[in-house]
mmCIF file as gemmi writes it, N, C-alpha and C atoms, coordinates in Angstrom:
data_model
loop_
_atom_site.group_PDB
_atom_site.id
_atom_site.type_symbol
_atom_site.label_atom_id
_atom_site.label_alt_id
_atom_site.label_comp_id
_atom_site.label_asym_id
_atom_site.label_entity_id
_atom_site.label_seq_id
_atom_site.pdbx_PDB_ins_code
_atom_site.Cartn_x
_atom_site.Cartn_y
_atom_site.Cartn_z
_atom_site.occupancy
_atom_site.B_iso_or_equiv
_atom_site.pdbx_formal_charge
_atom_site.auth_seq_id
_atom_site.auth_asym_id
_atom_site.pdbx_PDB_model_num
ATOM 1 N N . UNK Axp A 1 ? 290.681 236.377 141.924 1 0 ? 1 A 1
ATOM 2 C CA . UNK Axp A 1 ? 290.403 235.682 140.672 1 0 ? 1 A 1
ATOM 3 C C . UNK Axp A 1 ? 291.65 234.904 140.25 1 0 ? 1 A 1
ATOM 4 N N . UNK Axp A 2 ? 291.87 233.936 140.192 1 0 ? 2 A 1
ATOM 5 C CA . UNK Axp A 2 ? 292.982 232.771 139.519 1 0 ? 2 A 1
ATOM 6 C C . UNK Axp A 2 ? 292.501 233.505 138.12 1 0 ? 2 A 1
ATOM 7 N N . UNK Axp A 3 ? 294.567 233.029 137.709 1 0 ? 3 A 1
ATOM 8 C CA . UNK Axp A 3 ? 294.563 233.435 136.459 1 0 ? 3 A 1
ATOM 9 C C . UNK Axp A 3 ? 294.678 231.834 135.6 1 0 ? 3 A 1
ATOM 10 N N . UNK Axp A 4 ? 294.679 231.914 134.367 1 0 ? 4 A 1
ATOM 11 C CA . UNK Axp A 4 ? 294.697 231.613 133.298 1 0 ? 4 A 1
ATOM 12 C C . UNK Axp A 4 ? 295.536 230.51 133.385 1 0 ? 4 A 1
ATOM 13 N N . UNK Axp A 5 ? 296.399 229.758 134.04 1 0 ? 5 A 1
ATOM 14 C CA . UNK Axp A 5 ? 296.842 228.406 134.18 1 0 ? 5 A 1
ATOM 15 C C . UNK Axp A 5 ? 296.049 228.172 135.198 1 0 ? 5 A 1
ATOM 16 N N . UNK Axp A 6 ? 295.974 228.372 136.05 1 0 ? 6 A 1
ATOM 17 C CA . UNK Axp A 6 ? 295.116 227.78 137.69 1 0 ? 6 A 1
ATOM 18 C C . UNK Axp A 6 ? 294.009 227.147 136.876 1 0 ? 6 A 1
ATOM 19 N N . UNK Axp A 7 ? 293.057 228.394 136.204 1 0 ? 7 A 1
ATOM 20 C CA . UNK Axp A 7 ? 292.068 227.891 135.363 1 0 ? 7 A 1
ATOM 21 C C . UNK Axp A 7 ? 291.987 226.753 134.352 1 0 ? 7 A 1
ATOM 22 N N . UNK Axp A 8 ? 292.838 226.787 133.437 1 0 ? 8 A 1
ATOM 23 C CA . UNK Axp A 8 ? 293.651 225.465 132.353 1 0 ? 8 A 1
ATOM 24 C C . UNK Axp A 8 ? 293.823 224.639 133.248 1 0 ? 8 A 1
ATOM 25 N N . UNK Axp A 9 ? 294.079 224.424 134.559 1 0 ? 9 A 1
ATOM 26 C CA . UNK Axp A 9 ? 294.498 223.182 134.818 1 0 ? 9 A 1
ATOM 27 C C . UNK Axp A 9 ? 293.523 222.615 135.108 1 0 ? 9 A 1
ATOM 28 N N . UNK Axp A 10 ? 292.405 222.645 135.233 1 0 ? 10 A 1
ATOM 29 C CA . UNK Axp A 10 ? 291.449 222.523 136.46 1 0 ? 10 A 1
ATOM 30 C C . UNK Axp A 10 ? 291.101 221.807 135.217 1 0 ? 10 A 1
ATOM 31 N N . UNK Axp A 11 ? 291.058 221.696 134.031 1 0 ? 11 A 1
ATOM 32 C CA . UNK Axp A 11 ? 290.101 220.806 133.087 1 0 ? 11 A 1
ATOM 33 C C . UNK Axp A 11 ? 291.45 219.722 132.547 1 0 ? 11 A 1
ATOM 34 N N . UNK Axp A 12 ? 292.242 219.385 133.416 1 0 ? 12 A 1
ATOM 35 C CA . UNK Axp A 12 ? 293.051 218.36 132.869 1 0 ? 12 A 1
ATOM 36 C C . UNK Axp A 12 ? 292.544 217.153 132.298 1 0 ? 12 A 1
ATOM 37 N N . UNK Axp A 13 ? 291.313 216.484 133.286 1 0 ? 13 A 1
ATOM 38 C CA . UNK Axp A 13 ? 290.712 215.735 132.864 1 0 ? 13 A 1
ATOM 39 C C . UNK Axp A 13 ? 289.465 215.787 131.568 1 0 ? 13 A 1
ATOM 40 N N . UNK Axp A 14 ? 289.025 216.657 131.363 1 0 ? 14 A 1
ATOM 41 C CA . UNK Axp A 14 ? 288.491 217.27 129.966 1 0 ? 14 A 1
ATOM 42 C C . UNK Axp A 14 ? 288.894 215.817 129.116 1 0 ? 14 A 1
ATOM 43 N N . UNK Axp A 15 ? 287.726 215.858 127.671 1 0 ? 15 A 1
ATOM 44 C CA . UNK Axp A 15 ? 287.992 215.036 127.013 1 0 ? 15 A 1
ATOM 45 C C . UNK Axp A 15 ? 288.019 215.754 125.584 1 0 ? 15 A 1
ATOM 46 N N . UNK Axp A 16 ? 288.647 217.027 125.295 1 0 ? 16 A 1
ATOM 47 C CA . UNK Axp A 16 ? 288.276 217.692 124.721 1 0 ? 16 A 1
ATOM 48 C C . UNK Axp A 16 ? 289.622 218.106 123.837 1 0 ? 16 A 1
ATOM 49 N N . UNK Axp A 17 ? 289.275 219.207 123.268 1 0 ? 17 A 1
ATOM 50 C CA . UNK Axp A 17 ? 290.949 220.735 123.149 1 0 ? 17 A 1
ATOM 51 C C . UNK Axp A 17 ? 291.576 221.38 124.163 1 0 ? 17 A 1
ATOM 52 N N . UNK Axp A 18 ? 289.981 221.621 124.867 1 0 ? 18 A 1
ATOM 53 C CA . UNK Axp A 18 ? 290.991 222.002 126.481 1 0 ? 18 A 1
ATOM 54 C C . UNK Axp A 18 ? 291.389 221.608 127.41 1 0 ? 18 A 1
ATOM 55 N N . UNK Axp A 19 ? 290.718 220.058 127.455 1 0 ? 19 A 1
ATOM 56 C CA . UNK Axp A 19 ? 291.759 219.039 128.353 1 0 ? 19 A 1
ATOM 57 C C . UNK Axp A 19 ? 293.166 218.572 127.67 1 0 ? 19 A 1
ATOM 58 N N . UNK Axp A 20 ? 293.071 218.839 126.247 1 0 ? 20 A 1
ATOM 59 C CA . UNK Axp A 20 ? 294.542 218.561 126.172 1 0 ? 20 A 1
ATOM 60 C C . UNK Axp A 20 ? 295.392 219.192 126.404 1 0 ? 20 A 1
ATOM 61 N N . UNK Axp A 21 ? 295.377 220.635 126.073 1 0 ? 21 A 1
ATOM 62 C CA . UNK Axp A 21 ? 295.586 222.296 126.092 1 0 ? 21 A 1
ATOM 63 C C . UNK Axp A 21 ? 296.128 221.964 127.81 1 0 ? 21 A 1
ATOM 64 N N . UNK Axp A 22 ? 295.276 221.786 128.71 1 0 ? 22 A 1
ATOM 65 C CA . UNK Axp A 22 ? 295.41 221.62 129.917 1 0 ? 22 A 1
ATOM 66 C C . UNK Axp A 22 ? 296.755 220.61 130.344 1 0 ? 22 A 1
ATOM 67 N N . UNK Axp A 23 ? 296.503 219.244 130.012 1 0 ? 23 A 1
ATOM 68 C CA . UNK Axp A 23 ? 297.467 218.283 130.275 1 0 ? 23 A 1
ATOM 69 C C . UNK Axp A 23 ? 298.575 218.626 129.286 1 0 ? 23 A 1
ATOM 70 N N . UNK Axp A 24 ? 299.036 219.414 128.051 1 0 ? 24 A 1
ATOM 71 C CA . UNK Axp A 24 ? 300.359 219.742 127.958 1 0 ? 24 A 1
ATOM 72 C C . UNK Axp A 24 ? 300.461 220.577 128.901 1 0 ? 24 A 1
ATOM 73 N N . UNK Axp A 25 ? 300.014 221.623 129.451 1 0 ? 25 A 1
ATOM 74 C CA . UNK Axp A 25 ? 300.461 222.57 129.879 1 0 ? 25 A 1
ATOM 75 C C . UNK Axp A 25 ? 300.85 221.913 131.454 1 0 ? 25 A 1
ATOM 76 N N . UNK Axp A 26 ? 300.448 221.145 132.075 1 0 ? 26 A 1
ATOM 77 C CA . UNK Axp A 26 ? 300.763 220.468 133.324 1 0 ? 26 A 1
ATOM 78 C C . UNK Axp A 26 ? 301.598 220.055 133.059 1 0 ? 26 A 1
ATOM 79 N N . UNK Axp A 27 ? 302.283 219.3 131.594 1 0 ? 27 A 1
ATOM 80 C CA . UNK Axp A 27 ? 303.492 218.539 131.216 1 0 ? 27 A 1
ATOM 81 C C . UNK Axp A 27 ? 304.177 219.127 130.833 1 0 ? 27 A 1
ATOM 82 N N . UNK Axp A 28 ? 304.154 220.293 131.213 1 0 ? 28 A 1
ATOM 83 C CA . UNK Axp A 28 ? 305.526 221.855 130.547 1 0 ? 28 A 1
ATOM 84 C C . UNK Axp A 28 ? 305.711 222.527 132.091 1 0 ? 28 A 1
ATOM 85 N N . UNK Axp A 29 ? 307.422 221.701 131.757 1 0 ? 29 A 1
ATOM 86 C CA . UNK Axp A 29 ? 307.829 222.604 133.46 1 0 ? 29 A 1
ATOM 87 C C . UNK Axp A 29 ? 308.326 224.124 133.412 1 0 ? 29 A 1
ATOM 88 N N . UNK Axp A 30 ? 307.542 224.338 131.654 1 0 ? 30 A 1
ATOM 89 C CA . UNK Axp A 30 ? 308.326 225.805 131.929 1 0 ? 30 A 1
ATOM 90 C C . UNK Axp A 30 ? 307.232 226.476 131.158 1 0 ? 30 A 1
ATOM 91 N N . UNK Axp A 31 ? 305.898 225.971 131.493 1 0 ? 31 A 1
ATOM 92 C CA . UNK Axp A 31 ? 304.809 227.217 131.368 1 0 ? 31 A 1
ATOM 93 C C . UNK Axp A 31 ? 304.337 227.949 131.936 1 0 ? 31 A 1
ATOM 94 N N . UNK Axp A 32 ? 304.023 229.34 131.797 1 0 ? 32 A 1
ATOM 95 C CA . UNK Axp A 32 ? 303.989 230.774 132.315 1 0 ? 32 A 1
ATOM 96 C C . UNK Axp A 32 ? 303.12 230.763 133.217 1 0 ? 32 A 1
ATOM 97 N N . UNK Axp A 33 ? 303.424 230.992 133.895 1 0 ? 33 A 1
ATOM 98 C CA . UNK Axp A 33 ? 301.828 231.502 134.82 1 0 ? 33 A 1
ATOM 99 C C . UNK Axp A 33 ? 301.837 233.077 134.716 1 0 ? 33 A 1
ATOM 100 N N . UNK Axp A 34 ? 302.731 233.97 134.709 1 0 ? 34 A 1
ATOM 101 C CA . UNK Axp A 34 ? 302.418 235.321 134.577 1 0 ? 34 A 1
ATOM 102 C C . UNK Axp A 34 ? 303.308 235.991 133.396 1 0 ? 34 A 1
ATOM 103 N N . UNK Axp A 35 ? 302.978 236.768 133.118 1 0 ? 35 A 1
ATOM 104 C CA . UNK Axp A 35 ? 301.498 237.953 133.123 1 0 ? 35 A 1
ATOM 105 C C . UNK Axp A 35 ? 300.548 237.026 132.447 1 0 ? 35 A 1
ATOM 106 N N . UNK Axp A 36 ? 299.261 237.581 133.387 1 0 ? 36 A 1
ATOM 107 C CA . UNK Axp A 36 ? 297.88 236.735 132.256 1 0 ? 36 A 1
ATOM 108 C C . UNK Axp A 36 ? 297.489 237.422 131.994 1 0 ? 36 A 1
ATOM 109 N N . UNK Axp A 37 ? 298.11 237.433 130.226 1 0 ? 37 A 1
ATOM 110 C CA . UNK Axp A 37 ? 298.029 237.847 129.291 1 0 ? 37 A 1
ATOM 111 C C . UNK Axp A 37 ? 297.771 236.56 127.812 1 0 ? 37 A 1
ATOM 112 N N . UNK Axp A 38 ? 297.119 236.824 126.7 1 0 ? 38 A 1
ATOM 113 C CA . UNK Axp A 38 ? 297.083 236.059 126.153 1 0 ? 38 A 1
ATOM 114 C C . UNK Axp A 38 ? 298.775 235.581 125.28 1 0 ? 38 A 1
ATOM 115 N N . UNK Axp A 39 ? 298.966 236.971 124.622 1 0 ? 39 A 1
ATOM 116 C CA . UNK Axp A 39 ? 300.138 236.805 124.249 1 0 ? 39 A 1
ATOM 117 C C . UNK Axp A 39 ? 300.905 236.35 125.009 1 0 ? 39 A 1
ATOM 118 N N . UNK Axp A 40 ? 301.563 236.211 126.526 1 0 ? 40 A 1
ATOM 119 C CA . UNK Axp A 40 ? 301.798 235.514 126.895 1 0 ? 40 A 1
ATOM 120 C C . UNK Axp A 40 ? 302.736 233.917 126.518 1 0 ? 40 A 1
ATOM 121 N N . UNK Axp A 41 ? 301.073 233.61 126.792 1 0 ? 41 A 1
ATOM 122 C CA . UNK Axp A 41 ? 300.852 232.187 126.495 1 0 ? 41 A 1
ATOM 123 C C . UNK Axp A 41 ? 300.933 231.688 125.135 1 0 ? 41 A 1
ATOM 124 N N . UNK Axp A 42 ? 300.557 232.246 124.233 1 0 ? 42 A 1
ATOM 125 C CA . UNK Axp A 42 ? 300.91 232.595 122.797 1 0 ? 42 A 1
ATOM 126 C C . UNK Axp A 42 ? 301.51 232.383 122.325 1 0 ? 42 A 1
ATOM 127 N N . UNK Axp A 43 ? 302.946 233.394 122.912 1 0 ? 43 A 1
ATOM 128 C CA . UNK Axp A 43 ? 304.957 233.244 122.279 1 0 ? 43 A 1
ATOM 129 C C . UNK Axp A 43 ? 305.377 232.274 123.739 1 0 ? 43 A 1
ATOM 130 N N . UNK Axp A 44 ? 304.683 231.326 124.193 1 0 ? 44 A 1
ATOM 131 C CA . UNK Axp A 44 ? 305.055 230.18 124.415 1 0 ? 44 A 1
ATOM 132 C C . UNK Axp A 44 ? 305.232 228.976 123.605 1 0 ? 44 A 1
ATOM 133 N N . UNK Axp A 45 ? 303.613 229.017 123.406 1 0 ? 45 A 1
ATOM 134 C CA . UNK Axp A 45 ? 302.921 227.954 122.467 1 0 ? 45 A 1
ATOM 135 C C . UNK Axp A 45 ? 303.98 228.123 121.295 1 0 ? 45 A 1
ATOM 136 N N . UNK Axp A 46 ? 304.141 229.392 120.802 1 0 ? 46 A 1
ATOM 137 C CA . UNK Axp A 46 ? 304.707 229.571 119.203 1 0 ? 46 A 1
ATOM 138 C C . UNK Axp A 46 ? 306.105 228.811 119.289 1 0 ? 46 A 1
ATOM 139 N N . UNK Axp A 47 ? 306.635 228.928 120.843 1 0 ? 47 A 1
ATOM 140 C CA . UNK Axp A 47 ? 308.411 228.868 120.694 1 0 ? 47 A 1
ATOM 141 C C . UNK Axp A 47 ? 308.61 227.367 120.676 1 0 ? 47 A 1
ATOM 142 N N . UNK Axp A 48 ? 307.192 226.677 120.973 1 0 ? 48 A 1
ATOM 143 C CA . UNK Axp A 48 ? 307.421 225.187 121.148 1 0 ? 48 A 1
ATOM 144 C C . UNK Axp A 48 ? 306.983 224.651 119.388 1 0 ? 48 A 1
ATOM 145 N N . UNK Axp A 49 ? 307.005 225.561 118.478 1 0 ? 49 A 1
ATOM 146 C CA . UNK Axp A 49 ? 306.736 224.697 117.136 1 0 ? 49 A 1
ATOM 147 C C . UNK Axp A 49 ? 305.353 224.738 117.385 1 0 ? 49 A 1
ATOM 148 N N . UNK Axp A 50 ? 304.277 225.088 117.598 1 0 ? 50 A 1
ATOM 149 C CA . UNK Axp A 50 ? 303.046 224.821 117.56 1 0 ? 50 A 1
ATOM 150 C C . UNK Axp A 50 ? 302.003 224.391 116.506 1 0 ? 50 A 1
ATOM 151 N N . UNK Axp A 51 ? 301.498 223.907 115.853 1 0 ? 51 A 1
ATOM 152 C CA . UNK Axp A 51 ? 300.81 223.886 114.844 1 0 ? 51 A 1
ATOM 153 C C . UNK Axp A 51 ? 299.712 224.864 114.937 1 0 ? 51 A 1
ATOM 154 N N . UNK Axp A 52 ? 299.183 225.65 113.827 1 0 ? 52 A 1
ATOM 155 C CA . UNK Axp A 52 ? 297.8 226.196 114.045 1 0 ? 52 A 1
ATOM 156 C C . UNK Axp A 52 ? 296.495 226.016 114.395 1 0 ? 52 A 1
ATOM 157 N N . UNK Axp A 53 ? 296.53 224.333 115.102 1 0 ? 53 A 1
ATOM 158 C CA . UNK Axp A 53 ? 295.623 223.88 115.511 1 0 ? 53 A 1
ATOM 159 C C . UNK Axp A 53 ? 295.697 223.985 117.51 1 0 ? 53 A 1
ATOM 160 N N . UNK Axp A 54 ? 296.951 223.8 117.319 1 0 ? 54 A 1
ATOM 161 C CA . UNK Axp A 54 ? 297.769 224.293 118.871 1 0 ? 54 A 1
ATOM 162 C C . UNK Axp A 54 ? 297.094 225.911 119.26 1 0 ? 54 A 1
ATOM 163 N N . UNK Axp A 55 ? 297.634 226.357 118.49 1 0 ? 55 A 1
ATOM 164 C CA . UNK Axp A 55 ? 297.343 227.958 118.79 1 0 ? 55 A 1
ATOM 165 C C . UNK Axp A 55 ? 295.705 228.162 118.591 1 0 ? 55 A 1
ATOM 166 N N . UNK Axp A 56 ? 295.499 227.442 117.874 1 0 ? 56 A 1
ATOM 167 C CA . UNK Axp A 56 ? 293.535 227.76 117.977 1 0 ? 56 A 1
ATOM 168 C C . UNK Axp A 56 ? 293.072 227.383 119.241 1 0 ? 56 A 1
ATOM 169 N N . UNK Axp A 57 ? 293.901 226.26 119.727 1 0 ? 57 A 1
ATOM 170 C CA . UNK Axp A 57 ? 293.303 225.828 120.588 1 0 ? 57 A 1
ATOM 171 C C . UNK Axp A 57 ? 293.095 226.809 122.058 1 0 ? 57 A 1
ATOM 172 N N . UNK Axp A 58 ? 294.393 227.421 122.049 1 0 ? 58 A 1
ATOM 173 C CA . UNK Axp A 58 ? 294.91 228.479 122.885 1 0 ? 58 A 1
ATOM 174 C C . UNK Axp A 58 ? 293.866 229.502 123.209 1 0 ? 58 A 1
ATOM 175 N N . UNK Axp A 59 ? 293.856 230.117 121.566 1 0 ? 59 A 1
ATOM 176 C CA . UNK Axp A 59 ? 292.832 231.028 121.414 1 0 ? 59 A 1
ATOM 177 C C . UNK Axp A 59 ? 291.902 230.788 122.243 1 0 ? 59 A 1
ATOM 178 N N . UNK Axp A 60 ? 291.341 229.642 121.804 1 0 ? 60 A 1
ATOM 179 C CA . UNK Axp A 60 ? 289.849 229.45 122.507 1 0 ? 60 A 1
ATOM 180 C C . UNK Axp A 60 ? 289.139 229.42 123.995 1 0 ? 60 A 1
ATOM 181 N N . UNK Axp A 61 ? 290.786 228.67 124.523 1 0 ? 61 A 1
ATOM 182 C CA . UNK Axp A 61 ? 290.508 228.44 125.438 1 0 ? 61 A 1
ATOM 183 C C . UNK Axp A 61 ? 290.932 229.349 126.635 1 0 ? 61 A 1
ATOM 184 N N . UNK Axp A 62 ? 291.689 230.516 125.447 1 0 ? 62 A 1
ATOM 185 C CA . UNK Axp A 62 ? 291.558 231.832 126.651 1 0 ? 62 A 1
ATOM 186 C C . UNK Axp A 62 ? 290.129 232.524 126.415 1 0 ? 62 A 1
ATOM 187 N N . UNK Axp A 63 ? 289.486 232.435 125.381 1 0 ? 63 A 1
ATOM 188 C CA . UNK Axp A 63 ? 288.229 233.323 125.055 1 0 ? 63 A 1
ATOM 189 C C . UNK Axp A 63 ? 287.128 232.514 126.289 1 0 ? 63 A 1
ATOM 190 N N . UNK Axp A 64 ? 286.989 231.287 126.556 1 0 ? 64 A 1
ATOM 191 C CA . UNK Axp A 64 ? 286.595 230.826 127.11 1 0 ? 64 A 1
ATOM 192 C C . UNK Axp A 64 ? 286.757 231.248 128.929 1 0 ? 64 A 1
ATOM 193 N N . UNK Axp A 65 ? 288.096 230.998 128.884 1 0 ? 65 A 1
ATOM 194 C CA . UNK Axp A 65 ? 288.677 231.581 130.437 1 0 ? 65 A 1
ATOM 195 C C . UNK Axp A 65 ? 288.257 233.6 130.563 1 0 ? 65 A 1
ATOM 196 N N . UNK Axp A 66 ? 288.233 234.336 129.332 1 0 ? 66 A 1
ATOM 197 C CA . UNK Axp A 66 ? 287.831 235.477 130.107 1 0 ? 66 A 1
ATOM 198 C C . UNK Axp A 66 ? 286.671 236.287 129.86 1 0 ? 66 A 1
ATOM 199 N N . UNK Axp A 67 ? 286.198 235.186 129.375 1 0 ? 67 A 1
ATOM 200 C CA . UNK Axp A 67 ? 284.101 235.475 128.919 1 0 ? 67 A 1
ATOM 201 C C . UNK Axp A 67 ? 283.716 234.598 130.645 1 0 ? 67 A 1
ATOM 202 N N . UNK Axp A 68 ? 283.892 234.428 131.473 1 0 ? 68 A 1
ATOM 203 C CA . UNK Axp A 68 ? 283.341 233.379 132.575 1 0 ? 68 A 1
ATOM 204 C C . UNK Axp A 68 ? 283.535 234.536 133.61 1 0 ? 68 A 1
């Protein structure tokens, strides 16, 4: 099972929250791939200034990645 960036990336092209979600995260040479974990990815998002629209987005689009 690919984790949780493999997955994010794959919708780079998305026209959405999670294609954007996706294409920052391709444009961050220093995003996590492990542990996939949400938090994680989380106190990433947070350390970059995120807005709460950032982090919703996160949310979602891990709820999305581990409901599939």
């Amino acid at each position: 099972m690919d984790g949780f960036t493999v997955w994010l990336l794959r919708h780079v092209t998305d026209r959405d929250a999670l294609g954007e979600l996706a294409r920052r995260a391709a444009a961050d040479p220093d995003w996590p791939e492990e542990p996939d974990r949400l938090k994680t990815f989380t106190e990433h998002v947070e350390g970059g200034h995120a807005t709460p629209a950032a982090l919703q987005d996160l949310t979602d689009a891990w709820v999305r990645y581990a409901s599939r």
